[in-house]
N, C-alpha and C positions, 0 to 999 in steps of 0.2 A: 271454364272457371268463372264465377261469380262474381263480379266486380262492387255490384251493387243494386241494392232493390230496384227494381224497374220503376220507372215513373207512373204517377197518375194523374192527369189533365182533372184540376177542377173546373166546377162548371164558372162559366164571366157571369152568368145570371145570379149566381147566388148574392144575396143582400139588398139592401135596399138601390132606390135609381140613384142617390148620389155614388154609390159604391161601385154601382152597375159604370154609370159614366167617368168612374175614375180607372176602372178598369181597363177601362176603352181606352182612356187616354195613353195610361201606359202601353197598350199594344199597341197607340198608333205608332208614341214614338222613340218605341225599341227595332221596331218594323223599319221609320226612317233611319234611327241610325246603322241597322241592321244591312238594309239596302242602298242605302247613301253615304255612308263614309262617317265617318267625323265630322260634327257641324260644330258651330257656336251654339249657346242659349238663342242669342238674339235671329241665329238662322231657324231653328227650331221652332220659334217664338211665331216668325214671320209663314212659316209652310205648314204648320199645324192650326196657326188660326186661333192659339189660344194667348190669355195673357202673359208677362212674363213672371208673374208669381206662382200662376199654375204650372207653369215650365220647369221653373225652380223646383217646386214640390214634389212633379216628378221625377226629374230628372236625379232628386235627393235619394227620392223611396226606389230609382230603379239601381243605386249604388248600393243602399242598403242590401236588396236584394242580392247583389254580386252582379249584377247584367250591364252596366255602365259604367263606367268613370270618367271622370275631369283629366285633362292634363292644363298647365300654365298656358295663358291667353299668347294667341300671337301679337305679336304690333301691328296692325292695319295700316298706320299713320294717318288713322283719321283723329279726332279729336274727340279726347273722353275715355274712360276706363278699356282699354280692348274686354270682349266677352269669352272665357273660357272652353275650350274645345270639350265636347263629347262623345265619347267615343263607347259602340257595344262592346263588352269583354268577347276580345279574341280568345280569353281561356275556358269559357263557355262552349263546349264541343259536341258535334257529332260524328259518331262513326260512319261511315260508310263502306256496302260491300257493294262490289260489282262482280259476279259470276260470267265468264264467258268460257267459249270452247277450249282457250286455252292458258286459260291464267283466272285466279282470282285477285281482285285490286281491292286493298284495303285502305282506306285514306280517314283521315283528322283533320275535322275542318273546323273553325270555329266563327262564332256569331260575326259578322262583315265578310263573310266567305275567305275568311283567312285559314289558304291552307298550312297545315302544319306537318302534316305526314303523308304519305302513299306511298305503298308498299305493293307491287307485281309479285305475288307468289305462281312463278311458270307451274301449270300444269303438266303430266305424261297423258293424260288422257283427258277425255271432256268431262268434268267435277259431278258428281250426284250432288242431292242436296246434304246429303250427311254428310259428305266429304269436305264439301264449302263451309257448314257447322264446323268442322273441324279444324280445317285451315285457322277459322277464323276465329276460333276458339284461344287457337294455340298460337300466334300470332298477338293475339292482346292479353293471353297471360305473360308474353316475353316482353311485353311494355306494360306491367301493372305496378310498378314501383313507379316511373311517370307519369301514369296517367293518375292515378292518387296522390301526388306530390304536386302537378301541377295543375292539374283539368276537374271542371266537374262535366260528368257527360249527361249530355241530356237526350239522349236516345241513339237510335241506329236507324239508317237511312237505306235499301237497297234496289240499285238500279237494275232491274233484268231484262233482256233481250228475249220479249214475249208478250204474251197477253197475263195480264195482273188485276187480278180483282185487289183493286185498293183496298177495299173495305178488313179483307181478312188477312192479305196478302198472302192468297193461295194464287198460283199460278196457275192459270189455267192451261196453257201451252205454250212452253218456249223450245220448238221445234228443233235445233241445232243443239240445245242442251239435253236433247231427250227429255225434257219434264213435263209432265202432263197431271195434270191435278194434284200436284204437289204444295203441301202446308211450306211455306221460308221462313214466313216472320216469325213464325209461335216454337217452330224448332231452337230459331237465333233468340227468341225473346229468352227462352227457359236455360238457353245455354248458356248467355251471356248477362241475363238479368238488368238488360236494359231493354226499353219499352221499344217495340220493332216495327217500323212500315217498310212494305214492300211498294212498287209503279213499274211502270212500263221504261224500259232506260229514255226511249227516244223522245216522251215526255219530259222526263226532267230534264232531259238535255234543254229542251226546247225552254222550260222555266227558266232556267239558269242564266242560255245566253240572253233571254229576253229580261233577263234583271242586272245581271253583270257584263255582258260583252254585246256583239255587233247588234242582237236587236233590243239593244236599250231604247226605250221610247218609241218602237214599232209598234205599230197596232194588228198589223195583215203582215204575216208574217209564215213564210214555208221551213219550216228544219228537216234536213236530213241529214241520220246520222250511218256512217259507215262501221262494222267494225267486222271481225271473225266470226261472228253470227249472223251477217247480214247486215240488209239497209231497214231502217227504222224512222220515222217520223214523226213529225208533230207540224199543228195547223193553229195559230191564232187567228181570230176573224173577230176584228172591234175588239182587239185586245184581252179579247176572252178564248179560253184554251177549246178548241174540235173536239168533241170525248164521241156523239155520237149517240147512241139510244141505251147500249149497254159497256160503253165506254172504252171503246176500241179501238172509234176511227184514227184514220189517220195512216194504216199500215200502208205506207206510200211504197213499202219496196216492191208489193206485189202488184204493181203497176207493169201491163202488158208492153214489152218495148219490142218482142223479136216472135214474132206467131210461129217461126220455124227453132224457136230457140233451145235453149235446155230442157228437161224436167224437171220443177222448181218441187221441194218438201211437199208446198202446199197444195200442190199435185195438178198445178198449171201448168205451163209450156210458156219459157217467154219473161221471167216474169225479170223487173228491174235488177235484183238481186244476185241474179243467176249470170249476167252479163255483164252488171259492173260489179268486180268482187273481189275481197282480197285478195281470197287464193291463187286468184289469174295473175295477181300482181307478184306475189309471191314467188309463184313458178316462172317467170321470166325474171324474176332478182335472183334468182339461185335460192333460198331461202324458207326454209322451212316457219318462222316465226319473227315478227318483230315490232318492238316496241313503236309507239308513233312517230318520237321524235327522231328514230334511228331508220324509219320510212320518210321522213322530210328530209333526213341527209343525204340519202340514196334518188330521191326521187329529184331532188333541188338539186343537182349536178348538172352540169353546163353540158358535159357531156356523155349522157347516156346512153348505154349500146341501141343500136338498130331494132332491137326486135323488144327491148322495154318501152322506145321513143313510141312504137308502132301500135303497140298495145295501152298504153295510158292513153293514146287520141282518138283510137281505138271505144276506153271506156267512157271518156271526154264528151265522144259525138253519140253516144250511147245516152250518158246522163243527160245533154243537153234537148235530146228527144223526148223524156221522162219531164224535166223542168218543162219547157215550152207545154207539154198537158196539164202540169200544176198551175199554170199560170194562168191557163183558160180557163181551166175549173177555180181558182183559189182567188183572181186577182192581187196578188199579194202586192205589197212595197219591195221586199226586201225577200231573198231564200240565200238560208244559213246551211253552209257544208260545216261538219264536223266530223271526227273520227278518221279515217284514212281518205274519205271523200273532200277534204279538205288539203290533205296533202296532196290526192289525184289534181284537184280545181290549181294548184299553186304550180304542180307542174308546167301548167300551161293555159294561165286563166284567161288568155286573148281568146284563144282557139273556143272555150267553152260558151264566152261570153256573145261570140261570133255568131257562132251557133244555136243558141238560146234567141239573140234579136231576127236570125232565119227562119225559124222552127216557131214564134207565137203570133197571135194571131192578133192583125192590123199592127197598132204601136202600142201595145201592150208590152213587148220587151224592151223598149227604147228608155223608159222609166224604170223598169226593174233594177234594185241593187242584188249584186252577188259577192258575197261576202264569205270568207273564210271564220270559221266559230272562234273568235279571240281566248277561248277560256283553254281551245287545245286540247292538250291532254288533261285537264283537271275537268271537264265538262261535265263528264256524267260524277265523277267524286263531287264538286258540288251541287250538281242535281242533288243527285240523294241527301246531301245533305239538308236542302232545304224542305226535304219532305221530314226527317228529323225536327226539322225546328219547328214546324206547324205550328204544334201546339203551344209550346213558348211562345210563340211571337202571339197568338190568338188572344193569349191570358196569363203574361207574365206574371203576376201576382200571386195566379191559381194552378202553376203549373208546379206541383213538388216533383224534384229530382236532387 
């Protein structure tokens, strides 16, 4: 169902250089309050560099727009008018879809990563791409009197567990989904008439926490993401994202950890994915499926049976062989567990960490942060989102939706 004409990104070039640099401005600082919070003018004023009358002008035309508002100054108790707080409209939203083996996750996010909605529709079987069309079709016509009444949407974000040509968001292979040169976004664009990007999930995870959670302000930075499709990655190096020559790199689950090990998809022996894995987890909880936070109530238990303890240190001293190789290869600061990799790390994050300062090479683990992905279960819902926003944030002024 049709919600509404799909967006179209104008260009920030168009007009003249004064127009050009006013454009800029506003996307720098829809971008800060988009990724920082709530400021004052006067904080604004001081991080953007600009005067405070250009501040003002913006910040007036980015309320016109609908992308901002004021709320009443706090009291500082310093001396002098307090300066008004700023804030991106949280009703400014993106969809996002996450496709996996056994569920599709629909989520509302809106401009400051404010989530508003996610939605687990359990799969019976592993979703084709029409079926995820569908889902997700019929899921936001059962919220179309809200989202017209409340939201304006400014596009659809989707996280998938594979390789993704950005540019068209054709998938090129997401092997545990079965999909192989499969169209996502142009299916979702025309079904749901909002403007569509497809990525790699373990990418945006990696955007996400590196803007909202543990790697805020990391520059060298390892993510791996766990979930029912496998382990996923992403690599910042000088604060800039690993893509690689056709923008791939980074597929750290098929990282060799067991040369005697399983037969992985990709038609290896061994590979990281295959040896730390949900299912393994799965099958010693009894459990056919489950949500994250209902695998961190299960796995955070002081007392769990013999043969789960066994198997989590198991995957522990597994993953901590796979990290200690990242580390040599990557030099990172910090490596971010997310997905169920983070509830494995929380089980027992002495044991891994143990392990990791064993397993790297000279005192390269001594310095290393490991860190659990603060964003949790919202991680990849606002990844994607911020692939939605793109273009807004690029050129508020020029982006119709």
């Amino acid at each position: 169902m049709t919600l509404t004409r799909a967006s179209r990104p104008l260009s920030a070039g168009v007009g003249n250089r004064n127009d050009q640099t006013r454009r800029h401005n506003l996307s720098t600082l829809l971008t800060m309050l988009h990724h920082g919070g709530a400021q004052t003018r006067a904080q604004l004023t001081r991080q953007a560099g600009l005067n405070r009358s250009t501040i003002g002008a913006l910040v007036t035309e980015l309320a016109d727009l609908g992308l901002a508002y004021e709320t009443d100054p706090q009291d500082s108790g310093l001396v002098g008018r307090p300066s008004p707080l700023v804030h991106a409209n949280e009703k400014v939203v993106a969809i996002t879809v996450n496709p996996d083996v056994d569920a599709i996750t629909i989520g509302l996010v809106g401009l400051g990563a404010v989530l508003h909605k996610r939605i687990r529709f359990e799969t019976a079987a592993v979703p084709t791409v029409r079926e995820t069309v569908n889902v997700v079709s019929a899921v936001l016509a059962g919220m179309r009197t809200e989202l017209e009444a409340q939201f304006r949407v400014v596009g659809v974000g989707v996280a998938i567990p594979g390789l993704v040509n950005s540019n068209d968001g054709t998938v090129l292979l997401a092997p545990h989904l079965g999909w192989r040169d499969e169209p996502v976004a142009a299916p979702l664009a025309d079904a749901l008439g909002f403007a569509t990007r497809a990525a790699n999930d373990a990418g945006l995870a990696t955007v996400a926490e590196s803007l909202y959670g543990s790697g805020r302000g990391v520059h060298d930075l390892v993510y791996l993401n766990g979930s029912a499709s496998g382990i996923g990655g992403g690599v910042l190096a000088g604060g800039s994202m690993l893509r690689g020559s056709q923008g791939f790199a980074a597929e750290l689950g098929h990282t060799l950890v067991n040369s005697r090990g399983e037969r992985c998809h990709c038609g290896k022996t061994g590979c990281l994915e295959t040896e730390v894995n949900l299912d393994r987890l799965l099958a010693v909880l009894g459990r056919d499926s489950l949500g994250l936070d209902e695998l961190d109530e299960l796995l955070l238990n002081e007392t769990l049976a013999p043969d789960v303890r066994a198997e989590v240190d198991r995957q522990l001293d597994v993953l901590a062989l796979a990290i200690g190789n990242f580390v040599s290869v990557f030099n990172p600061e910090s490596v971010v567990l997310g997905g169920f990799l983070g509830s494995l790390y929380e089980a027992n994050p002495e044991r891994l960490r143990a392990a990791v300062r064993e397993l790297t090479l000279g005192s390269l683990g001594e310095t290393l942060r490991i860190d659990r992905a603060q964003l949790r279960s919202r991680l990849l819902t606002i990844g994607a989102a911020e692939l939605a926003f793109g273009d807004l944030l690029a050129d508020p002024a020029g982006t119709a939706f």
